[in-house]
C-alpha positions in Angstrom: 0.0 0.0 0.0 1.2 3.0 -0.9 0.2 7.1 -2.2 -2.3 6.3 -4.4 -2.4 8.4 -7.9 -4.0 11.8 -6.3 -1.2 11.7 -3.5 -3.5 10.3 -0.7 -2.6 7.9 1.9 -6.1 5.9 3.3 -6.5 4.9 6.9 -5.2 1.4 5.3 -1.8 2.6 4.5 -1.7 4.4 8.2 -2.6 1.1 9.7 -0.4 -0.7 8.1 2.2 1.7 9.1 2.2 1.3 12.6 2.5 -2.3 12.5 5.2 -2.2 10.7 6.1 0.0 12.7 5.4 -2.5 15.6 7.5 -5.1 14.2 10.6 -3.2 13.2 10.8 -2.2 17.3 10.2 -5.6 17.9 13.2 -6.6 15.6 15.2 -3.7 17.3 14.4 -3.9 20.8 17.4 -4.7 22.1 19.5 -2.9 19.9 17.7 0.4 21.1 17.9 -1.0 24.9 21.5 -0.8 24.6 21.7 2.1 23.4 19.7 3.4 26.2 22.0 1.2 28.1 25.0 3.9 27.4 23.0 6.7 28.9 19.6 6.4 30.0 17.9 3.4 31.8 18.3 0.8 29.3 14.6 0.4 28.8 14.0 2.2 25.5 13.5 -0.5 23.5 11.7 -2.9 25.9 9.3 -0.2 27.1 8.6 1.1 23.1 7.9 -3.0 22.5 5.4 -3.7 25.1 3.6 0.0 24.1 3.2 -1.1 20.1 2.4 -4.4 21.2 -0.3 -3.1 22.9 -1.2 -0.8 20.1 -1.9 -3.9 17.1 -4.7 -5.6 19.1 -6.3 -1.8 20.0 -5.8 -1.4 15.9 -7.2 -4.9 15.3 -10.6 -3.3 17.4 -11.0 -0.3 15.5 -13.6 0.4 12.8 -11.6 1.2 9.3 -12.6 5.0 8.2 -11.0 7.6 10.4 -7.3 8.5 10.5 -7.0 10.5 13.2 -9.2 8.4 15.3 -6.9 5.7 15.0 -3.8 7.5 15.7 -5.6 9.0 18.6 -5.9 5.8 19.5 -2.2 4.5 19.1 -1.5 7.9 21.2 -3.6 7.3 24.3 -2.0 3.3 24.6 1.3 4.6 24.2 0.9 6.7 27.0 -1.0 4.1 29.4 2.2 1.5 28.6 5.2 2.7 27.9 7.4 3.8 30.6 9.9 6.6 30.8 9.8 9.7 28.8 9.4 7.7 25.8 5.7 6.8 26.3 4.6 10.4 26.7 6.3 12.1 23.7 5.3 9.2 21.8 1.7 9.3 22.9 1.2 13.2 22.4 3.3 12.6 18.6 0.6 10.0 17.6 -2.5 12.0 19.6 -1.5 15.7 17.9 -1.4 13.7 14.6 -4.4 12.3 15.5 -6.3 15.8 16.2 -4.5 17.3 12.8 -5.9 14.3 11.0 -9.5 13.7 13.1 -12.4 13.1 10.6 -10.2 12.4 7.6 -10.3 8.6 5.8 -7.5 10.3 3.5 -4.1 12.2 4.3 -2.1 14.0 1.5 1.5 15.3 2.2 0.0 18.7 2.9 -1.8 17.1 5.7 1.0 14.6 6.6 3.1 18.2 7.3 0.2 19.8 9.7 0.6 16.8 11.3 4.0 17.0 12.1 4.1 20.4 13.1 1.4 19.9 15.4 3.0 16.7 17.1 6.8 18.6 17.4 5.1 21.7 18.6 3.4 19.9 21.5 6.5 17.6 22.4 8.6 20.2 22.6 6.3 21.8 25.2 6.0 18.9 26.8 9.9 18.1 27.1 11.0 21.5 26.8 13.9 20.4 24.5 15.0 22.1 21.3 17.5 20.7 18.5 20.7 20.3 19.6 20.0 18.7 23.6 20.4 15.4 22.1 16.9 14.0 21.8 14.3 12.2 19.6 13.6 16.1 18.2 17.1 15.9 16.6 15.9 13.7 14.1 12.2 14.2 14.1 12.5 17.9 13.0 14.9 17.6 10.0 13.0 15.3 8.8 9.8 17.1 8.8 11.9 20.1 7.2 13.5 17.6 4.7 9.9 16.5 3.9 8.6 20.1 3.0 11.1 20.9 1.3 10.7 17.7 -0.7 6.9 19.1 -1.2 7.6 22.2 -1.8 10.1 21.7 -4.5 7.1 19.3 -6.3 8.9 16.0 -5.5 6.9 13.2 -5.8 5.8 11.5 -2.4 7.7 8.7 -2.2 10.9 10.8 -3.1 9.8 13.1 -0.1 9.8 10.1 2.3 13.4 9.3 1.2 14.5 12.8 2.1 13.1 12.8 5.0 15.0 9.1 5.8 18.1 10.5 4.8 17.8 13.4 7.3 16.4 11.6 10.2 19.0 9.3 9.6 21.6 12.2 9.7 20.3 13.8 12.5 20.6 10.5 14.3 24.1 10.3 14.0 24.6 13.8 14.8 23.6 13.2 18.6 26.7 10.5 19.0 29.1 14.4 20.0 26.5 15.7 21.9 26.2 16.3 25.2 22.8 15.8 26.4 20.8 18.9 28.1 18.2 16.7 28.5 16.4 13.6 30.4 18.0 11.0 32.5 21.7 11.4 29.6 21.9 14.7 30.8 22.3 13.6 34.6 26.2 12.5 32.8 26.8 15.5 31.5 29.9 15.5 29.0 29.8 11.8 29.9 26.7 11.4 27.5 29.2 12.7 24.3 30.1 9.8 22.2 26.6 7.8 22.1 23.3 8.1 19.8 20.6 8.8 21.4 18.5 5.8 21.6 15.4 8.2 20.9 16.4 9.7 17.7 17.2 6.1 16.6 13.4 5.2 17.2 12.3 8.0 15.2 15.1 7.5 12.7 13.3 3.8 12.4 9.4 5.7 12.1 10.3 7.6 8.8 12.1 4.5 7.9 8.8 2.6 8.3 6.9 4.7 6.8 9.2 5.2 3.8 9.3 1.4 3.5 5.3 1.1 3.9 4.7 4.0 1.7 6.8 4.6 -1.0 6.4 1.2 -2.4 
């Protein structure tokens, strides 16, 4: 499933999204726990896993039609299930989506943008954090600026999706020098220089899922 030929993505393709979604965290849920490991409280990954696992049987109960309702959905569970920080920012990503998207069966790139802006605008309120402090936002935000950018410059969807891989994936990496003015990394202060971030790794793997679901 993919953009069909008017640039739409159906509450299908979302779906199918976050289980794919589900089942990449599942593939990397150690690899992020050790990552977390390095600075945090090596949880990341196990806590992201038992939140999306949660999520596909929630998913499974819903009735097909409304996107936002469904990611409002995926955002409430998140934030019953997953521990930490993680399950917060998560759940308000997927519940501002959700409110951006609410009533909608369809979601172009136009739409896919509000979205974004409306979910970083509310986590960074929420975590007070800003690019740079070595967090999920350091690869969440370039790749919503890659993405309109893309959009803007009439790239075709799928080729939008890639540039918006290729910067959250670039972002990523940029967090291994910093030093994290942030959650529990910051508590090591320069310490925390020389690892990713195990948060902008799970984002780096949310465009990638979506890029792989999509863009097909």
């Amino acid at each position: 499933m993919s953009f069909d030929k008017s640039g739409q993505l159906s509450y299908d393709d979302f779906a199918a999204w976050i289980r794919r979604y589900a089942g990449v965290i599942a593939d990397n849920k150690q690899y992020l726990t050790d990552l977390d490991a390095a600075i945090g409280d090596a949880d990341h990954g196990i806590n992201m896993d038992r939140g999306f696992q949660a999520v596909l049987p929630k998913l499974d109960a819903q009735t097909p039609g409304d996107v936002g309702a469904m990611l409002k959905v995926v955002g409430s569970t998140l934030i019953s299930t997953v521990g930490g920080a993680s399950g917060p920012l998560y759940g308000t990503f997927f519940l501002q989506f959700g409110i951006a998207t609410a009533g909608q069966s369809s979601v172009g790139l136009e739409q896919l943008l509000k979205g974004l802006d409306a979910a970083i605008s509310a986590m960074q309120r929420l975590g007070k954090a800003e690019p740079g402090d070595k967090t999920l936002l350091d690869a969440l935000i370039p790749a919503r600026d890659a993405l309109r950018r893309a959009s803007e410059d009439g790239e075709q969807p799928a080729k939008a999706l890639s540039a918006a891989v290729d910067a959250a994936d670039e972002g990523m990496r940029a967090t291994i020098p910093l030093v994290a003015r942030k959650g529990r990394a910051s508590y090591l202060g320069d310490r925390s220089a020389g690892h990713q971030d195990p948060g902008a790794t799970s984002v780096d793997l949310l465009i990638r899922a979506a890029r792989d679901q999509w863009a097909g």
